[in-house]
N, CA, C and O atoms as a GROMACS GRO file, in nm:
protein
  520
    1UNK      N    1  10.324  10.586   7.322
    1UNK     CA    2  10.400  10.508   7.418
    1UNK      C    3  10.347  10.542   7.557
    1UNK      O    4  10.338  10.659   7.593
    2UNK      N    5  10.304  10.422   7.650
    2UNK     CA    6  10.237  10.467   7.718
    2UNK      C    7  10.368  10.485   7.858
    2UNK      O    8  10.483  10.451   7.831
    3UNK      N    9  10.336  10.540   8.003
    3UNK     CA   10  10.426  10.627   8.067
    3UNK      C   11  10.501  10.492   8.158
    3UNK      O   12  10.594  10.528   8.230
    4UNK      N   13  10.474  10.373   8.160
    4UNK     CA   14  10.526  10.254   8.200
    4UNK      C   15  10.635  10.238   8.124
    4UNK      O   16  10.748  10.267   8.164
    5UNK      N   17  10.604  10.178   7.977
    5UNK     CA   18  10.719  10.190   7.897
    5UNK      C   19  10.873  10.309   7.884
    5UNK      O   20  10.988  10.300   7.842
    6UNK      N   21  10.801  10.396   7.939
    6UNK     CA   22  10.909  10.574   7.932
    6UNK      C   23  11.011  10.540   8.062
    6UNK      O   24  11.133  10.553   8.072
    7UNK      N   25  10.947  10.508   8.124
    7UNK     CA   26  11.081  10.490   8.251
    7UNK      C   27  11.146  10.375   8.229
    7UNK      O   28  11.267  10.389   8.209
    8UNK      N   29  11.096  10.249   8.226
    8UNK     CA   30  11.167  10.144   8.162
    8UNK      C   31  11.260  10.154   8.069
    8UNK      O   32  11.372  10.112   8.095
    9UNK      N   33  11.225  10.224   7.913
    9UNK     CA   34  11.303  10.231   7.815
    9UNK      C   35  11.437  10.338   7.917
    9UNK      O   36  11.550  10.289   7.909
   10UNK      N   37  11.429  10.472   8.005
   10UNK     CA   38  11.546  10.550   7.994
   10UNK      C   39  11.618  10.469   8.074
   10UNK      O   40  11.739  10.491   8.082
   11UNK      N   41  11.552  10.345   8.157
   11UNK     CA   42  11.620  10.243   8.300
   11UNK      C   43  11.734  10.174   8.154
   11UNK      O   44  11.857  10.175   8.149
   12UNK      N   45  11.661  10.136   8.078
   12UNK     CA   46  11.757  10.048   7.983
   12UNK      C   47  11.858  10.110   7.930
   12UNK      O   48  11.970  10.068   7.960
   13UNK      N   49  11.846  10.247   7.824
   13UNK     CA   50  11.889  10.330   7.805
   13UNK      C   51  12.042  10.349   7.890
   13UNK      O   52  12.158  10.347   7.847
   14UNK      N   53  12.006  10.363   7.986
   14UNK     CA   54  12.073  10.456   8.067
   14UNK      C   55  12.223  10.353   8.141
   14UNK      O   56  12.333  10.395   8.175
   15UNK      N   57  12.161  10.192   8.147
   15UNK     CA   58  12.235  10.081   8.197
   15UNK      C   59  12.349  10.063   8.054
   15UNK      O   60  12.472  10.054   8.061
   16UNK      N   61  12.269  10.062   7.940
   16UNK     CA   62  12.334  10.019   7.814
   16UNK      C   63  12.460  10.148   7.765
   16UNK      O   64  12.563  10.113   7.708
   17UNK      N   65  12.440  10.260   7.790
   17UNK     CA   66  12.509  10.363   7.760
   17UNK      C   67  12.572  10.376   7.846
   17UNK      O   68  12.684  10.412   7.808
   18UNK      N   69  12.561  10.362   8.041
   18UNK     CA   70  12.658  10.394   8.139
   18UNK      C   71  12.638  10.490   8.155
   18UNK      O   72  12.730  10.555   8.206
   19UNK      N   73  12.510  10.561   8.122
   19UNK     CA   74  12.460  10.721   8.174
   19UNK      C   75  12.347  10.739   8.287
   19UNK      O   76  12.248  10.812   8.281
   20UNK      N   77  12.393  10.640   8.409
   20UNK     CA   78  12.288  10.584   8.503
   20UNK      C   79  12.290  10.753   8.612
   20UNK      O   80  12.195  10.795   8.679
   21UNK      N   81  12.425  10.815   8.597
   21UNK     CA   82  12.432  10.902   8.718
   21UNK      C   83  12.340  11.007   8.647
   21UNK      O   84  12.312  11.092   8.732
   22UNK      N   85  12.273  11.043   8.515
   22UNK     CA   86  12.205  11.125   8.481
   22UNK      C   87  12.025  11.067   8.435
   22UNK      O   88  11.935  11.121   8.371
   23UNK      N   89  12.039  10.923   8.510
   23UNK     CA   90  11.876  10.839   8.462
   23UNK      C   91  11.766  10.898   8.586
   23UNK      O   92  11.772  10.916   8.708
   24UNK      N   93  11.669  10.914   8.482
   24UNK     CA   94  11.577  10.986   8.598
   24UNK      C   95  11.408  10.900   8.662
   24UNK      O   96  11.311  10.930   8.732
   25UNK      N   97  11.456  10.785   8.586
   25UNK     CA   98  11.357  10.677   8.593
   25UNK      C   99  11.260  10.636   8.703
   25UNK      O  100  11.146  10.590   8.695
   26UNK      N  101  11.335  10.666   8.808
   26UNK     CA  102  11.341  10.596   9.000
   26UNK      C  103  11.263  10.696   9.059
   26UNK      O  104  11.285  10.817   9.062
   27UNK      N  105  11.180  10.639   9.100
   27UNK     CA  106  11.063  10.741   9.219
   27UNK      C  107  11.171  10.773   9.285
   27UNK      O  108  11.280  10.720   9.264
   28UNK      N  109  11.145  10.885   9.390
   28UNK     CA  110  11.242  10.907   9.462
   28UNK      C  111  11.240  10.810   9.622
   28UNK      O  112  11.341  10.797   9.692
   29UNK      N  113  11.098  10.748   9.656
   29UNK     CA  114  11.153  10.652   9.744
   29UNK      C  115  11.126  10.521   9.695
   29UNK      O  116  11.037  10.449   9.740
   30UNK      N  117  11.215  10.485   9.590
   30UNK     CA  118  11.198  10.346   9.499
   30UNK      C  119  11.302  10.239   9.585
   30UNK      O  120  11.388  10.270   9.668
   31UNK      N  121  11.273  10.133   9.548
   31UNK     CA  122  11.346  10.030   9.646
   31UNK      C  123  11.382   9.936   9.548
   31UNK      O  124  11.304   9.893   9.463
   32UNK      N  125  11.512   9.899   9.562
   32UNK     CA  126  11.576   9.761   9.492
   32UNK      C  127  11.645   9.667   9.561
   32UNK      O  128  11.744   9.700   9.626
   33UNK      N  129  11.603   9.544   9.557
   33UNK     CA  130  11.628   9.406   9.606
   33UNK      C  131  11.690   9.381   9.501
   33UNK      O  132  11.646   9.360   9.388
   34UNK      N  133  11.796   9.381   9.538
   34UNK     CA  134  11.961   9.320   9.455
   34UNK      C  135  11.972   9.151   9.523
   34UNK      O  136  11.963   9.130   9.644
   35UNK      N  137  11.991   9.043   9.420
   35UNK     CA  138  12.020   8.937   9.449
   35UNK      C  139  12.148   8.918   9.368
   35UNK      O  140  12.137   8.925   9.246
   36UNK      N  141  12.279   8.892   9.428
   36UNK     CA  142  12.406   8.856   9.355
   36UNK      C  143  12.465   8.728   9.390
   36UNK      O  144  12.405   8.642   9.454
   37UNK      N  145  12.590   8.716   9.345
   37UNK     CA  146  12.677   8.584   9.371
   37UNK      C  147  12.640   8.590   9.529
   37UNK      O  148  12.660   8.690   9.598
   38UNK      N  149  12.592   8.490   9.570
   38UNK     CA  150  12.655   8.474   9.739
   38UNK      C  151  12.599   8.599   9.805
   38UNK      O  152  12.666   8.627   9.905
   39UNK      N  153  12.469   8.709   9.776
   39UNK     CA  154  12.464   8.815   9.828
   39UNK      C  155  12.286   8.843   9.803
   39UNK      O  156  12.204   8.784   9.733
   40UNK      N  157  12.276   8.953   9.888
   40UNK     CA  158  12.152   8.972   9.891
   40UNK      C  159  12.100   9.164   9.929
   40UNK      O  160  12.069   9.188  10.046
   41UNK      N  161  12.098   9.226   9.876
   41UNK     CA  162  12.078   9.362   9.938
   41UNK      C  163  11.991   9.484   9.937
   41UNK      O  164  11.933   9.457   9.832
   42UNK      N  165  11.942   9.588   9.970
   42UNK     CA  166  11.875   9.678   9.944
   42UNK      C  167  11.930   9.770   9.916
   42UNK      O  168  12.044   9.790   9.958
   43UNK      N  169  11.857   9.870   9.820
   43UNK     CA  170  11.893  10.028   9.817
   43UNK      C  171  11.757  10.094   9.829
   43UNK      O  172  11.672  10.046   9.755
   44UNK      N  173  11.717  10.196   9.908
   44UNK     CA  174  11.641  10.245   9.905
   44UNK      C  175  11.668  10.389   9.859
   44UNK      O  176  11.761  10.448   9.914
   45UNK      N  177  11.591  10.456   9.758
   45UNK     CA  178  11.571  10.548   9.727
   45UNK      C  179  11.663  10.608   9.569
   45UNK      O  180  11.762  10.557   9.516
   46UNK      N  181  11.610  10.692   9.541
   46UNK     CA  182  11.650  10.720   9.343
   46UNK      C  183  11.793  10.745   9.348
   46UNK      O  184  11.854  10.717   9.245
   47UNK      N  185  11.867  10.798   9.459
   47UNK     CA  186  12.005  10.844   9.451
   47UNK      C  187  12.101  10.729   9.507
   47UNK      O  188  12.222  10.724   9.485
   48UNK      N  189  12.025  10.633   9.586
   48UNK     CA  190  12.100  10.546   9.623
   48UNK      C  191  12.116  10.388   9.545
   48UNK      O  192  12.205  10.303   9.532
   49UNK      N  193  11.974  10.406   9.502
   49UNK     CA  194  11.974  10.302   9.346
   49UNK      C  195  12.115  10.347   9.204
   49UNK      O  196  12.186  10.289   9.122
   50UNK      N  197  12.086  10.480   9.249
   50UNK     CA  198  12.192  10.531   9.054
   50UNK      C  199  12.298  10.525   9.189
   50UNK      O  200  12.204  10.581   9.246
   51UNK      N  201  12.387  10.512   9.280
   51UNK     CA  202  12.482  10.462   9.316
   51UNK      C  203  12.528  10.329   9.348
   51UNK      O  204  12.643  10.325   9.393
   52UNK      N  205  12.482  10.244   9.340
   52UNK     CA  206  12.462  10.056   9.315
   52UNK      C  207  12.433  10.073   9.152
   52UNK      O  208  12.515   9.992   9.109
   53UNK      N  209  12.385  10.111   9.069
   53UNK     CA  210  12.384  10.089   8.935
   53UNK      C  211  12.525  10.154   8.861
   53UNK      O  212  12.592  10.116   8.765
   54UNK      N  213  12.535  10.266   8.950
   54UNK     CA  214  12.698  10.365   8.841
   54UNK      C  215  12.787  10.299   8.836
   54UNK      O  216  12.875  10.311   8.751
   55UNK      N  217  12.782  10.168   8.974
   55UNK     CA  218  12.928  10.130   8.971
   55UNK      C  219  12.910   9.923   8.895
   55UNK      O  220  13.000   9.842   8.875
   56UNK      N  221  12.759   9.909   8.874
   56UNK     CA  222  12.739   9.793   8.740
   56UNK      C  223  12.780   9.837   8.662
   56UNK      O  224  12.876   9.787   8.606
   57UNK      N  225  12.715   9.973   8.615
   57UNK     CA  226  12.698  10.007   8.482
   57UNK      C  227  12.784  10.106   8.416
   57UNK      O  228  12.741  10.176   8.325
   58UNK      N  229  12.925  10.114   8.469
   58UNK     CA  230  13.025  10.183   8.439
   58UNK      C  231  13.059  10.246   8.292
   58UNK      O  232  13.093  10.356   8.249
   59UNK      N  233  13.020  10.079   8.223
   59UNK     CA  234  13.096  10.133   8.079
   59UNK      C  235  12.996  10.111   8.019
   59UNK      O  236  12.904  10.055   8.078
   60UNK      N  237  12.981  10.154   7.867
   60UNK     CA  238  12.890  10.138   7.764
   60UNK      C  239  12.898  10.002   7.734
   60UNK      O  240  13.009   9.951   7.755
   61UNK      N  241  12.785   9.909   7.679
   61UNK     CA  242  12.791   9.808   7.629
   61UNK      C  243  12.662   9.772   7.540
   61UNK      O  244  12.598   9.872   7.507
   62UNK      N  245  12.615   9.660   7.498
   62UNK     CA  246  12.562   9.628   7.445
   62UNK      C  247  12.486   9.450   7.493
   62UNK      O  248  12.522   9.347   7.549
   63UNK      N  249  12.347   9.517   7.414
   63UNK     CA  250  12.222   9.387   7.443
   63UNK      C  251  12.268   9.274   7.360
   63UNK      O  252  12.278   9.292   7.239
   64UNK      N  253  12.300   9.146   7.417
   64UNK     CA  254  12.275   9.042   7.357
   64UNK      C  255  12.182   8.994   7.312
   64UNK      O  256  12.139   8.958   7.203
   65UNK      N  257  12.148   9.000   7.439
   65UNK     CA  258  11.954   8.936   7.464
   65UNK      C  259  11.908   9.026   7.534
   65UNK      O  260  11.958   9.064   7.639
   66UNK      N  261  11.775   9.083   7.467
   66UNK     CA  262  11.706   9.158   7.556
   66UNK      C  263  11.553   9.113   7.544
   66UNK      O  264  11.503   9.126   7.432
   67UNK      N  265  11.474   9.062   7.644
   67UNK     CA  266  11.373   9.015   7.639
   67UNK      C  267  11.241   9.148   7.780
   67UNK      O  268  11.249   9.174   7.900
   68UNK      N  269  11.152   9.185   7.676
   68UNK     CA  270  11.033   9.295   7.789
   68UNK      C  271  10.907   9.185   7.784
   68UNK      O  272  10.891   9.099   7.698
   69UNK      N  273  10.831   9.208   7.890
   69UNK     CA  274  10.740   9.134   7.939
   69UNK      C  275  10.632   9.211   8.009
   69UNK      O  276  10.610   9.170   8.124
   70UNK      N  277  10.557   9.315   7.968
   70UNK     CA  278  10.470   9.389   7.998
   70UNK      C  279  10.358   9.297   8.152
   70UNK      O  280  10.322   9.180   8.138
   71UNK      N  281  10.329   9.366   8.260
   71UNK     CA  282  10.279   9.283   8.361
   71UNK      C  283  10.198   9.422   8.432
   71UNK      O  284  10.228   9.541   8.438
   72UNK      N  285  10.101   9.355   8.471
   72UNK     CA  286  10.016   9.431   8.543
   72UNK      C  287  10.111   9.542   8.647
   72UNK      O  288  10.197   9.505   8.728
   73UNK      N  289  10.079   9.653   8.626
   73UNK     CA  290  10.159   9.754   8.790
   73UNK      C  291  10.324   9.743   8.697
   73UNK      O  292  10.401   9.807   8.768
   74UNK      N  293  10.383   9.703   8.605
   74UNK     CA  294  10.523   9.724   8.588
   74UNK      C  295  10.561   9.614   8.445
   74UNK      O  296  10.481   9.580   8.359
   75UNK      N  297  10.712   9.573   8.456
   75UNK     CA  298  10.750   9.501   8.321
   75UNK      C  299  10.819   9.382   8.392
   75UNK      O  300  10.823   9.374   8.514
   76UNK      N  301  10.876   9.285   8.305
   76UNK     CA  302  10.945   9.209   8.357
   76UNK      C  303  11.072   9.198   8.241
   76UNK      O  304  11.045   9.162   8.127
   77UNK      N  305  11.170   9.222   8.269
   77UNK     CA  306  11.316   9.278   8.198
   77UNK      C  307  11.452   9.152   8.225
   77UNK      O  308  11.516   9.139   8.328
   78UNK      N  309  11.466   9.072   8.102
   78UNK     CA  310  11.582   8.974   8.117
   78UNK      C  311  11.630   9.026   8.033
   78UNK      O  312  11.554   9.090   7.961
   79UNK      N  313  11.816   9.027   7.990
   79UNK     CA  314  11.855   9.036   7.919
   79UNK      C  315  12.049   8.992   7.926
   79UNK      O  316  12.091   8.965   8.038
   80UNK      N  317  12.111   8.990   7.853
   80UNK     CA  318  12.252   8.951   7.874
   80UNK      C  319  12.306   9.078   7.810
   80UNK      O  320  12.282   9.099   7.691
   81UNK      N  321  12.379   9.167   7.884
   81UNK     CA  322  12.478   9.292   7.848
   81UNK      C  323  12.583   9.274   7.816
   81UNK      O  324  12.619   9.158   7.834
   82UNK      N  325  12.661   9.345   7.770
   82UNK     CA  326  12.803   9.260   7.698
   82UNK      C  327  12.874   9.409   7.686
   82UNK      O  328  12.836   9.500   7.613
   83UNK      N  329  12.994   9.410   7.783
   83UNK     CA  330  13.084   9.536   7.744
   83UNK      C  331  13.208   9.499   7.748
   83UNK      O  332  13.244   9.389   7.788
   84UNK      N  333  13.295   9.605   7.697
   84UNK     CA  334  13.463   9.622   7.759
   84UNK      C  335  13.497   9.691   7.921
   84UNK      O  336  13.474   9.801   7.970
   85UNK      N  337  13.534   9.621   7.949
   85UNK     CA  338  13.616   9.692   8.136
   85UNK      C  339  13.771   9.687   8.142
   85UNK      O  340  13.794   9.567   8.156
   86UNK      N  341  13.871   9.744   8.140
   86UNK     CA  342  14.048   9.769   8.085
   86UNK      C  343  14.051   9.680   8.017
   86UNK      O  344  14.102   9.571   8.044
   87UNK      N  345  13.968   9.728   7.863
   87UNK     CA  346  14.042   9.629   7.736
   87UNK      C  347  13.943   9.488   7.773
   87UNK      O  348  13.873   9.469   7.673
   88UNK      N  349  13.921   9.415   7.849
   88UNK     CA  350  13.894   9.296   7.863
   88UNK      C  351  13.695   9.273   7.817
   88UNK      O  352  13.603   9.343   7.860
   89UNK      N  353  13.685   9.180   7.740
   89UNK     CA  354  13.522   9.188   7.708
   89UNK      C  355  13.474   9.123   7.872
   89UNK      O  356  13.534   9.050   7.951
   90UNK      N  357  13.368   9.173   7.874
   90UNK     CA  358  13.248   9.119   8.012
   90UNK      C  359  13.116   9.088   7.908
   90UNK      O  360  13.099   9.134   7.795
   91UNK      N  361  13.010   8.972   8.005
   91UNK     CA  362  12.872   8.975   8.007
   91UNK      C  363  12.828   8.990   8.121
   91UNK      O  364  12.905   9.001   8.216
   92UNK      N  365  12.681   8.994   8.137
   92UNK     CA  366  12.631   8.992   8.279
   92UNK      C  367  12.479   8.933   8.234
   92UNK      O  368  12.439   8.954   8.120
   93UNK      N  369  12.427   8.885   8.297
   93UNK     CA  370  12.291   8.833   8.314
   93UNK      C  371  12.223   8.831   8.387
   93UNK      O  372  12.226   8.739   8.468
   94UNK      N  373  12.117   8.942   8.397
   94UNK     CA  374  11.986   9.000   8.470
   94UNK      C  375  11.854   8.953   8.431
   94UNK      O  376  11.807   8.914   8.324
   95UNK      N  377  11.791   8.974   8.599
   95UNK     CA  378  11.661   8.989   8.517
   95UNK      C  379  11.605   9.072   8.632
   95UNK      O  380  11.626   9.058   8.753
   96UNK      N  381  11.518   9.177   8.560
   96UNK     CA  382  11.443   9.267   8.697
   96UNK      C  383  11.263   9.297   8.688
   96UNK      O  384  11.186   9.337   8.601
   97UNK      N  385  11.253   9.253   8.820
   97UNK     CA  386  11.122   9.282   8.810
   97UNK      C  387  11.077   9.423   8.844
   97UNK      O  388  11.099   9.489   8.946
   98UNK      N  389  11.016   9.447   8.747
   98UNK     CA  390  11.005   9.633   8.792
   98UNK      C  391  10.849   9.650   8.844
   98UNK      O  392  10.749   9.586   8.811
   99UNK      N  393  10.862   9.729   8.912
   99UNK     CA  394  10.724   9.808   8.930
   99UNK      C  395  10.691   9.920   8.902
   99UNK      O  396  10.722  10.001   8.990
  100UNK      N  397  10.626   9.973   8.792
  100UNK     CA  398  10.613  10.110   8.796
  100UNK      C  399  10.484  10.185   8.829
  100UNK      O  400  10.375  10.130   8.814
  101UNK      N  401  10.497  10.342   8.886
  101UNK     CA  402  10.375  10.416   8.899
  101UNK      C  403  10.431  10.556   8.844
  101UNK      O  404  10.525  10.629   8.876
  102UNK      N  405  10.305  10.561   8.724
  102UNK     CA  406  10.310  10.668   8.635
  102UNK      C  407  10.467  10.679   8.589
  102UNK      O  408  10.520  10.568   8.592
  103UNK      N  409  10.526  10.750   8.562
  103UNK     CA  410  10.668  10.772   8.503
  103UNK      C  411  10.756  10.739   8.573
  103UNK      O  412  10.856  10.781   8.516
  104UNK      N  413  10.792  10.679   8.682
  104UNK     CA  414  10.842  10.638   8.789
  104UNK      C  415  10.897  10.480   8.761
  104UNK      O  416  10.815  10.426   8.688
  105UNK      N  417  10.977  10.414   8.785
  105UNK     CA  418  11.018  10.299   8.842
  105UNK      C  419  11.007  10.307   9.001
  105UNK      O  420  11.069  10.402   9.049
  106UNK      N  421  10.937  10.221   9.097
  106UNK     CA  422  10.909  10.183   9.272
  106UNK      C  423  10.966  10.117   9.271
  106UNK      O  424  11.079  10.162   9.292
  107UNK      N  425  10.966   9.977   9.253
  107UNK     CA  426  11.053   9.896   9.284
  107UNK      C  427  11.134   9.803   9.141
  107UNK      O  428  11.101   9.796   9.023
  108UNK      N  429  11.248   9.745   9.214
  108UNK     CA  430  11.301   9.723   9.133
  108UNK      C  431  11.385   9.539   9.203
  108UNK      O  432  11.462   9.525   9.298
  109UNK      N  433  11.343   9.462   9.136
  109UNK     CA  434  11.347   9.305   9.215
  109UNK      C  435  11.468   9.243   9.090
  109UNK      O  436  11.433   9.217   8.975
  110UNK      N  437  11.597   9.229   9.135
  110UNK     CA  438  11.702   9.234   8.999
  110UNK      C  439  11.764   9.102   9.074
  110UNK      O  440  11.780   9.098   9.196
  111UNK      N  441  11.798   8.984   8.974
  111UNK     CA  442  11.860   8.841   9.018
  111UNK      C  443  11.970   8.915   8.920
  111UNK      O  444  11.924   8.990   8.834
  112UNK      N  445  12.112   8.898   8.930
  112UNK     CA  446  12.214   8.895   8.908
  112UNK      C  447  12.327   8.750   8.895
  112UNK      O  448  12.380   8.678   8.980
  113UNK      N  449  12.330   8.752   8.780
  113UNK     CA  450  12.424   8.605   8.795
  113UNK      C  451  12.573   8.623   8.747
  113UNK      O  452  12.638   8.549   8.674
  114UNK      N  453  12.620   8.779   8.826
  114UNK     CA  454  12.742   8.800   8.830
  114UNK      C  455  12.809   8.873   8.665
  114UNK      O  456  12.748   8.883   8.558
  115UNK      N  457  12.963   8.919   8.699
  115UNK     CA  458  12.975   8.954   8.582
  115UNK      C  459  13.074   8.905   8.524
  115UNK      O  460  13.178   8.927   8.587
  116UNK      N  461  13.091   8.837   8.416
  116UNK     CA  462  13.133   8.740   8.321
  116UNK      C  463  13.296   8.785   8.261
  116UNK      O  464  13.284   8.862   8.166
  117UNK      N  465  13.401   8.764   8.285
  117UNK     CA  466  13.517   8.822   8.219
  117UNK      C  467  13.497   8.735   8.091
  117UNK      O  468  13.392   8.681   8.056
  118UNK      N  469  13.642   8.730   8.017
  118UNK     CA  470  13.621   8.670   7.899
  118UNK      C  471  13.708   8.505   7.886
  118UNK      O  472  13.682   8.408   7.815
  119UNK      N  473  13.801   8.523   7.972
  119UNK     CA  474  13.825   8.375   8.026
  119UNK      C  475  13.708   8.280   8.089
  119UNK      O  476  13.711   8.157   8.082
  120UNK      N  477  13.615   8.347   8.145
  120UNK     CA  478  13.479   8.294   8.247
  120UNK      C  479  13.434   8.271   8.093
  120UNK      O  480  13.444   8.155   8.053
  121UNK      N  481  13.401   8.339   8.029
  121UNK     CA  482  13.240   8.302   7.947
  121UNK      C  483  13.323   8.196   7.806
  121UNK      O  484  13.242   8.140   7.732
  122UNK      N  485  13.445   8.178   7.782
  122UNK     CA  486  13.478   8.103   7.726
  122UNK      C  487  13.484   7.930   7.795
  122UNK      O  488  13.471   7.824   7.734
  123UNK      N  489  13.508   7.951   7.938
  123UNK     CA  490  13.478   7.826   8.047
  123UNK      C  491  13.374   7.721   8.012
  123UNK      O  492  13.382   7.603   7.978
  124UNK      N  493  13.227   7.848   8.043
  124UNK     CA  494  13.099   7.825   8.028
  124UNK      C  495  13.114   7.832   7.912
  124UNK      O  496  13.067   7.718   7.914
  125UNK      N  497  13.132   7.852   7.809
  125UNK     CA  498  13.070   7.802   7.653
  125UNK      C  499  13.144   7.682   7.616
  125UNK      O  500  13.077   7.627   7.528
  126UNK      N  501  13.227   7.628   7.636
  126UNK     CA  502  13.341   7.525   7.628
  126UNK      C  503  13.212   7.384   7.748
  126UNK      O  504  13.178   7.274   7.704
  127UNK      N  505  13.182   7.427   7.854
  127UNK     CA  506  13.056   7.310   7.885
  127UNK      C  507  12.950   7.308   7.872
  127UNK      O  508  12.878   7.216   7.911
  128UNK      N  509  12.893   7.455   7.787
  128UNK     CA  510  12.771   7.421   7.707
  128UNK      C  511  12.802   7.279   7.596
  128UNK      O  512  12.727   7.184   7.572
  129UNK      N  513  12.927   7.305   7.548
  129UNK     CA  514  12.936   7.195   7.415
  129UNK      C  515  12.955   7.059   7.488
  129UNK      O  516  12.883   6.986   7.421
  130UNK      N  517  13.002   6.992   7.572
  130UNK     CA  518  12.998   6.883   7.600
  130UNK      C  519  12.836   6.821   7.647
  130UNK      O  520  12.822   6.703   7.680
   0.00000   0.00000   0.00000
């Protein structure tokens, strides 16, 4: 497994389990361009990234869809997460463009299309069918 894949897999790892405050993935001056509902933002650096991710990636959940895309300098990472938050199911739908050097994640380029309660994703599946 080569050392691109190693930070990627503990980045995934670590989102899917909710064990982001112990992920060691992130150069220490790594940068993430967060795109959300209505929003746009930076975090610069490994401690300030796992504090914008601890509070996504709270609870344990699980891959719907998980799609890797190996790319020159890094990966390209879509996937739909699916957890519980008080009792209630969530999804979320990402996609991040990573950059990595050597064992490291640098940057990190993440579109966010918000996070899905279970009244929401029954909405949207109810006008997929029409």
């Amino acid at each position: 497994m080569d050392q691109q894949t190693t930070a990627v897999d503990r980045f995934l790892d670590a989102l899917r389990d909710a064990t982001i405050p112990g992920c060691d993935a992130w150069a220490s001056d790594a940068v993430l361009d967060a795109t959300v509902p209505h929003w746009r933002f930076h975090a610069r650096g490994a401690d300030a990234i796992r504090a914008t991710y601890r509070q996504w990636f709270a609870d344990p959940g699980r891959f719907e869809e998980l799609q890797r895309q190996p790319v020159p300098g890094g990966e390209v990472v879509r996937y739909v997460l699916a957890w519980t938050e008080d009792g209630v199911p969530h999804t979320a739908h990402h996609a991040h463009f990573l950059g990595v050097d050597g064992d490291r994640i640098v940057t990190d380029v993440v579109l966010c299309g918000g996070r899905w309660p279970a009244a929401l994703m029954a909405e949207m599946e109810a006008a997929d069918a029409v």
